[in-house]
C-alpha positions in Angstrom: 57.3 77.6 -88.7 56.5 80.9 -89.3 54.8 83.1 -85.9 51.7 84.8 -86.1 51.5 88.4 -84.3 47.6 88.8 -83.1 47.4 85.4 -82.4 50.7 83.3 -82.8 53.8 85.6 -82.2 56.4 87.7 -83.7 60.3 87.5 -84.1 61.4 84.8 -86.9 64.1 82.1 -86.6 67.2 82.6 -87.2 68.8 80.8 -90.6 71.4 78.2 -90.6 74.6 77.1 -88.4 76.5 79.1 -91.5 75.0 82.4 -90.9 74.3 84.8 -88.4 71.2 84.8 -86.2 68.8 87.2 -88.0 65.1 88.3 -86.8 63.0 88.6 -90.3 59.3 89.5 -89.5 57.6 92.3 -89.3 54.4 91.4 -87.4 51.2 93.5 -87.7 50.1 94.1 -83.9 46.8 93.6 -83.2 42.8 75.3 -69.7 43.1 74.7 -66.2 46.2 73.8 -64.3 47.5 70.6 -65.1 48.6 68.0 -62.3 52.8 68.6 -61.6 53.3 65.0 -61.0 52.0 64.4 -64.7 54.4 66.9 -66.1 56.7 65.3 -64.0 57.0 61.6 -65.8 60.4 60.4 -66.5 60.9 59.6 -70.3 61.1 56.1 -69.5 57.2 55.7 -68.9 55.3 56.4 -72.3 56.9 56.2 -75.6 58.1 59.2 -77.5 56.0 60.7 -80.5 56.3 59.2 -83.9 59.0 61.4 -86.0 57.8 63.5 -88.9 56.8 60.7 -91.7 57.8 61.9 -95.3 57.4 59.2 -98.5 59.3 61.0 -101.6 57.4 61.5 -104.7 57.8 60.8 -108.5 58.6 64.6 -107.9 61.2 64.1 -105.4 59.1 66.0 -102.6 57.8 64.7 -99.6 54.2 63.9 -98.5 52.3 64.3 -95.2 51.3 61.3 -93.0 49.3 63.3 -90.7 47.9 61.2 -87.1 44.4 60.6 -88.0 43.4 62.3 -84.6 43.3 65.4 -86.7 40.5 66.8 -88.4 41.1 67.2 -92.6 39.8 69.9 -94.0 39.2 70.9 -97.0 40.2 74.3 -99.1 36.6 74.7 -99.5 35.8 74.3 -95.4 38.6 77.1 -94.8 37.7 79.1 -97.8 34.3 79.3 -96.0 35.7 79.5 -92.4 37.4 82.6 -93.1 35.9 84.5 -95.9 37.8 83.2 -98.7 40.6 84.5 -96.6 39.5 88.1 -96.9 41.1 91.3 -95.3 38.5 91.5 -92.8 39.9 87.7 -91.9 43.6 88.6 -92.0 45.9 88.3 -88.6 49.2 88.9 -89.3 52.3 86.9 -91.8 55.5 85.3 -90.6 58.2 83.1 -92.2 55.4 80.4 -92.8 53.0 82.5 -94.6 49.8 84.4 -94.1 47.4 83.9 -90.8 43.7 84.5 -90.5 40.9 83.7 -88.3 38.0 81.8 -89.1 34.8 80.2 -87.7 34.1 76.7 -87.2 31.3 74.9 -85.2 32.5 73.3 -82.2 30.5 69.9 -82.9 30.8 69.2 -86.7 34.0 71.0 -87.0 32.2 72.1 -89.9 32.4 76.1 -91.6 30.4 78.5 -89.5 29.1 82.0 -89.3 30.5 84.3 -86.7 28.2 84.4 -84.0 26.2 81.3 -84.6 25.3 79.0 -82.2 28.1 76.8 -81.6 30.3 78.6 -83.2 34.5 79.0 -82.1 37.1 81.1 -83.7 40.1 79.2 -84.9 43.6 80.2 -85.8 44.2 79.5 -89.9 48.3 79.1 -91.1 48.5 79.1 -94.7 51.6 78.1 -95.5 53.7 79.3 -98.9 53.6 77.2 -101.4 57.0 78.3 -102.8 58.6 77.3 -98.6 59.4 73.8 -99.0 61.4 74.5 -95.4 57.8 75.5 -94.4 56.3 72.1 -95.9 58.8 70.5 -92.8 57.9 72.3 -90.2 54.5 72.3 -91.6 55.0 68.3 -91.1 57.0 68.2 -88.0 54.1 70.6 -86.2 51.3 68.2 -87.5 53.1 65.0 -86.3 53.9 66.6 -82.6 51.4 68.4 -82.0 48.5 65.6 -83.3 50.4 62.9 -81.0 50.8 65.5 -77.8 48.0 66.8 -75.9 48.8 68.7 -72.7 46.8 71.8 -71.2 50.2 74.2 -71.8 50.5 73.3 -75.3 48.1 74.7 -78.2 45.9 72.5 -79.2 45.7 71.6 -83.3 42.4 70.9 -84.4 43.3 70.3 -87.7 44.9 70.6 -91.1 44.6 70.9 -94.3 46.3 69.1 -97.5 45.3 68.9 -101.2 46.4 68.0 -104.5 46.7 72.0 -105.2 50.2 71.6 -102.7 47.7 74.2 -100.3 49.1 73.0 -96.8 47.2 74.9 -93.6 46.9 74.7 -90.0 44.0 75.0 -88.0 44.6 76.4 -84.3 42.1 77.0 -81.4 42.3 80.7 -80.8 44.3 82.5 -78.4 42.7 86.0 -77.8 45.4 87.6 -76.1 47.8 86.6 -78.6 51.5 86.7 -77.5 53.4 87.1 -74.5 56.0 88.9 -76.5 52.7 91.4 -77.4 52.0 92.0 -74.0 55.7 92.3 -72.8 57.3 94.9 -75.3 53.9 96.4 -77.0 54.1 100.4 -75.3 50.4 100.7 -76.0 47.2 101.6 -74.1 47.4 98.4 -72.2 48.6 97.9 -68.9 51.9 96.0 -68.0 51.1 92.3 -66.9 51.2 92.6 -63.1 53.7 90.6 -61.5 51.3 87.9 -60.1 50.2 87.1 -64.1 54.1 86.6 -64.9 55.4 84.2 -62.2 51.9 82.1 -63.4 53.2 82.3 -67.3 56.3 81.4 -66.3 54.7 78.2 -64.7 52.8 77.3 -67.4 55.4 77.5 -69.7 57.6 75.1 -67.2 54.7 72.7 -67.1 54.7 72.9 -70.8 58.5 72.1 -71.6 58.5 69.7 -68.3 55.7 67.5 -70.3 57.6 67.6 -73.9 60.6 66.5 -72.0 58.9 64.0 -70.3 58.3 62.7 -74.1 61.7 62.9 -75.0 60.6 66.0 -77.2 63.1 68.8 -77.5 61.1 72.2 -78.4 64.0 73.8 -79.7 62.6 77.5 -80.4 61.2 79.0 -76.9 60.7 82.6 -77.2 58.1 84.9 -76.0 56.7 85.0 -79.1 55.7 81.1 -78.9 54.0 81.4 -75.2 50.1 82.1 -76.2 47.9 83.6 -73.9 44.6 82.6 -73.4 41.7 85.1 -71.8 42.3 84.6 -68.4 45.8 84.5 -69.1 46.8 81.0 -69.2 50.2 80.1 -70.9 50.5 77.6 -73.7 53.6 76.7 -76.2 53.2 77.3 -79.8 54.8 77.0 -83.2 55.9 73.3 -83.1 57.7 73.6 -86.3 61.1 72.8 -85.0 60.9 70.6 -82.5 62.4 66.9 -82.9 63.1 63.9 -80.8 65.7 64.2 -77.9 68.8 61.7 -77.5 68.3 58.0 -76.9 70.5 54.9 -75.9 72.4 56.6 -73.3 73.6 59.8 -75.4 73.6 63.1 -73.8 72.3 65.3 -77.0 71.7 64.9 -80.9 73.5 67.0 -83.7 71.8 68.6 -85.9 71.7 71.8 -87.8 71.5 74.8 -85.6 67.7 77.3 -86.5 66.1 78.7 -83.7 66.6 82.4 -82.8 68.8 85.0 -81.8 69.0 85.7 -77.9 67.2 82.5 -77.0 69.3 80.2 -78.7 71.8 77.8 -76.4 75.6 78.8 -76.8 76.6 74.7 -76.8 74.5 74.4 -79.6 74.9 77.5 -81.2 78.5 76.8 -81.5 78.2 72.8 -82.5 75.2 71.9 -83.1 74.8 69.7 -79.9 70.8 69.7 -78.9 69.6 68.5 -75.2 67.2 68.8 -73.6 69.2 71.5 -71.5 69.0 74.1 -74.3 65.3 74.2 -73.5 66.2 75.4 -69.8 68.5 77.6 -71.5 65.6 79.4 -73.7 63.9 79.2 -70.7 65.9 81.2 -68.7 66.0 84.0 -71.4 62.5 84.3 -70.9 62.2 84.5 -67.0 64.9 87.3 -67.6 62.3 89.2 -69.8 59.4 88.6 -67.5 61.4 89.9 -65.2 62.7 93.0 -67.0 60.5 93.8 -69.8 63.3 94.0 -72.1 63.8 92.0 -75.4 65.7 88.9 -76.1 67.8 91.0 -78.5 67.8 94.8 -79.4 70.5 96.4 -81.3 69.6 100.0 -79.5 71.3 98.7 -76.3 75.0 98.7 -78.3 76.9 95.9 -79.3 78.2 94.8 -75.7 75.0 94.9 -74.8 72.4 94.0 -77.2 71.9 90.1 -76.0 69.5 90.6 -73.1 72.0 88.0 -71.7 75.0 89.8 -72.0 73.2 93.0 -70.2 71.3 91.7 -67.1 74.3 89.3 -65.9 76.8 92.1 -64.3 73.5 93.3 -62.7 72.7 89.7 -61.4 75.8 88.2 -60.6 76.0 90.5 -57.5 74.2 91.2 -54.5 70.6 89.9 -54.3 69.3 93.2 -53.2 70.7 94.9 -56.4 68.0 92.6 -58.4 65.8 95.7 -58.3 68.1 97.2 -61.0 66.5 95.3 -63.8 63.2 94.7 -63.2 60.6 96.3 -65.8 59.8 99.5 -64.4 56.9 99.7 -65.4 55.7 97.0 -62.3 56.1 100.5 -60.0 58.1 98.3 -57.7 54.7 96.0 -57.0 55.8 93.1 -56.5 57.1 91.0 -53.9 61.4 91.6 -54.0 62.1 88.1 -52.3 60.0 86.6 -55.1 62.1 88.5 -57.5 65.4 87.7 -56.3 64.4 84.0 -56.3 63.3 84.1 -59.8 66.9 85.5 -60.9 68.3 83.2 -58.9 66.6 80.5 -61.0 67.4 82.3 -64.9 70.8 82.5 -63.5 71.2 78.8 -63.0 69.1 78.4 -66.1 71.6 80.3 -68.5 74.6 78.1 -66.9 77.6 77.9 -69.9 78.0 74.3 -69.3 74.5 72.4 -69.8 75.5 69.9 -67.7 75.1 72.3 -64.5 71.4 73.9 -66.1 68.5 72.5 -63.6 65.8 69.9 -65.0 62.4 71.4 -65.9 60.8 68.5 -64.1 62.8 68.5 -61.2 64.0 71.7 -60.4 62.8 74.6 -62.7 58.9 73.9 -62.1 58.9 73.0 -58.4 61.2 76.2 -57.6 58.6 78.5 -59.8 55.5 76.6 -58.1 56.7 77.3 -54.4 56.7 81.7 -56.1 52.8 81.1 -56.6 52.4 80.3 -52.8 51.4 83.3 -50.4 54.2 85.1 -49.7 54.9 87.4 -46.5 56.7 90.5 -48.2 54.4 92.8 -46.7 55.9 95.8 -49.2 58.9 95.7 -51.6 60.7 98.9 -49.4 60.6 96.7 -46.3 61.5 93.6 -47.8 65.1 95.4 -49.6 66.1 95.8 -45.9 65.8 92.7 -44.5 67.0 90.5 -47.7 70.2 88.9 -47.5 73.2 89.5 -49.4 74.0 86.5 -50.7 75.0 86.1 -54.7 71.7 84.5 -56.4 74.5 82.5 -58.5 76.0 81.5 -55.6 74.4 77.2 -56.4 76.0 77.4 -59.7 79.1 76.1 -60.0 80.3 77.4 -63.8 80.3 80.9 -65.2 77.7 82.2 -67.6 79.0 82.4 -71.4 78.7 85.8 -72.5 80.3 85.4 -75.5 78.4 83.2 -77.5 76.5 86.2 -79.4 79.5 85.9 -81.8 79.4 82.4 -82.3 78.8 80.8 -85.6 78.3 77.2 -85.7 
């Protein structure tokens, strides 16, 4: 589905396996920890998530068979949520359509007044009624993300669908709206301290290590889809392309290749072969910008260069000490240089060519990125460059990174 910018994202998806990877929106800028044993399940415990239902029409389209966990609204209830969905309401546009904030009492779920007692802000989608691609993600994001509740996932309060084709989403609010914001924004606000990432990057694990645990494949991580909440808690957003994983033995599922550029797996990129494993692979694109505060994909960097990928891997693939040479500089070098060289050691195993040799969320990723938010004993980052050990922090992988995949069509 399409992102939001204040409160929901940025970049858009990339089109079909036919055509290049292309980034199409222009955004307008603007709850505890869960248990790591639950996040931990094996697939083989509760069942997967109902699919996306569709019944075809007389017309030929398809209708909605939301969970009835989810609250129904009406037009009339968001009409009077967010001001007839007024300027003053607006928050941004993305592939789906418009987004806008509204108020709604925490009880009833019914309209409110901003500022009355009770009263929450909520997230509004409205999706374009000419998208019938945004109608089934529109679907798929209802039928996920009403069946799957987890503290590192958004939580959908409800949705909206009448006779008038008007198809919304109602989201609980994230007030500090995207990691991808807070990353690449050059603004009045400070750089997220190192301490904030390494927890972001733990709640996104936790995140993708329950969907997996579902046998749910996200399919489109990007910073843009990691939500922020006030004190800076991660969750996982825009559900509009995830689908089932593989079952009866089978190592993937084929299917047409969306997503977007830079984050995108190069096995399925180049045939359409989904796992699990391209999660880890996303995944590993965005430890790489947490760690260098550099985008996914920018054309400014040249065309050898313009994958984040393709840039940060002669720097990584050496030494561990020469890690320093892409971390954001705007940390000031405050941060623990053990940490960081653990953290590349993990995107670097993450970003593996062969998916087969990427770790598991579950059993790898999270518990490597849960031992970072112990105290450490760096006492300084000068002091800590002196002492570290040369050893490759690809030295556990056995296969080469691709690095050619950025001109790969499936």
């Amino acid at each position: 589905m399409g992102n939001l910018c204040v409160c929901m994202g940025g970049s858009a998806k990339c089109a079909s396996a036919s055509t290049p990877f292309q980034s199409k929106v222009n955004p307008r800028s603007s709850t505890s920890n869960s248990n790591s044993k639950a996040s931990r399940r094996s697939s083989s415990g509760p069942e997967k998530p109902p699919q996306p239902a569709e019944a075809p029409t007389a017309a030929g389209e398809a209708q909605a068979v939301p969970p009835a966990s989810l609250k129904s609204f009406s037009m009339a209830d968001l009409r009077a949520a967010t001001k007839n969905f007024g300027s003053t309401s607006y928050l941004g546009e993305g592939g789906f359509g418009c987004v806008y904030k509204g108020w709604i009492d925490e009880t009833t779920l019914a309209p409110a007044r901003p500022g009355a007692t009770n009263a929450m802000m909520v997230a509004i989608k409205k999706l374009k009624k000419e998208s019938f691609q945004g109608h089934r993600e529109w679907l798929t994001e209802v039928t996920y993300l009403g069946d799957l509740h987890h503290e590192n996932l958004v939580k959908l309060v409800g949705y909206c669908s009448d006779s008038d084709s008007n198809k919304l989403l109602v989201y609980e609010y994230m007030p500090r709206g995207s990691l991808e914001n807070h990353l690449f924004r050059r603004g009045s606000q400070p750089p997220l301290p190192w301490s904030t990432r390494v927890s972001v990057a733990v709640d996104v694990a936790r995140g993708l290590a329950f969907l997996h645990s579902r046998d749910v494949i996200f399919r489109d991580l990007k910073s843009s889809n990691v939500l922020l909440g006030p004190d800076h808690r991660a969750k996982l957003s825009d559900f509009g392309l995830a689908r089932a994983g593989p079952t009866g033995g089978k190592t993937h599922v084929s299917t047409r290749v969306v997503g977007t550029r830079g984050y995108a797996a190069p096995e399925y990129v180049a045939t359409g072969h989904l796992s699990a494993k391209s999660d880890v692979y996303g995944f590993g694109v965005v430890l790489l910008e947490l760690m260098t505060g550099r985008r996914a994909l920018d054309e400014a960097r040249g065309v050898a260069s313009e994958l984040l990928v393709d840039w940060a891997m002669p720097m990584l693939q050496g030494e561990r000490r020469k890690v320093i040479r892409v971390m954001d500089t705007r940390l000031g070098g405050q941060y623990p240089k053990r940490q960081a060289q653990d953290m590349a050691a993990l995107a670097l195993r993450c970003l593996q060519n062969d998916p087969k040799t990427r770790p598991s969320m579950a059993d790898d990723v999270l518990p490597s990125l849960e031992l970072l938010l112990q105290p450490t004993t760096a006492k300084s980052t000068s002091s800590s460059s002196t002492t570290t050990s040369s050893r490759s922090p690809a030295a556990s992988a056995t296969t080469p990174v691709h690095r050619g995949h950025r001109r790969q069509k499936a």
